[in-house]
C-alpha positions, 0 to 999 in steps of 0.5 A: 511476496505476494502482489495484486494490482487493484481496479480502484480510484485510489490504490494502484497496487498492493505487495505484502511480504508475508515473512516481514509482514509489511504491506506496500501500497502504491496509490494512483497519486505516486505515493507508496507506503509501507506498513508494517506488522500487518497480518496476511488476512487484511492484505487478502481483505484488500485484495478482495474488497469491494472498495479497497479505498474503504477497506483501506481506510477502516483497516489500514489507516492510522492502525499499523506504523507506516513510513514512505517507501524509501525505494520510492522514487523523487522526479524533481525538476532541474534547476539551471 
C-alpha cells in the first residue's frame, strides 16, 4: 500500500493498494472513495500533480467503478 496526504482544496488524502489496484481518495468534505481498476501511473500522477483537483476530475472521475468507502464512518446525530 501506498499513501500520500496532498496540499490541495479538495483531496485530503490518497491510498493506492497496488495488488488490488484500487485507489481511496479522502477528500477534505469527509467523503472517501474507492476506485477500482486504477494503474499504479495515475495515483503517481495525483500524487505529483500540480492541481490534484484537475488531475482528479480529467483522470479519475467518471473513468474507473467507484463506491463509497465502506469503512467509512457515519456521525449522525442522537435522536432522544
Amino acid at each position: 500500500m501506498r499513501a500520500a496526504t496532498l496540499t490541495s482544496s479538495m483531496i485530503r488524502r490518497i491510498v493506492f493498494d497496488d495488488e488490488a489496484q484500487t485507489l481511496l481518495v479522502c477528500f477534505r468534505s469527509g467523503l472517501r472513495y474507492l476506485y477500482a481498476g486504477v494503474p499504479r501511473a495515475v495515483y503517481d500522477g495525483l500524487r505529483r500533480a500540480g492541481s490534484a483537483g484537475r488531475f482528479f476530475n480529467e483522470e479519475v472521475r467518471g473513468r474507473y467503478a467507484c463506491r463509497a468507502d465502506p469503512a467509512q464512518r457515519r456521525y449522525r446525530p442522537t435522536v432522544d
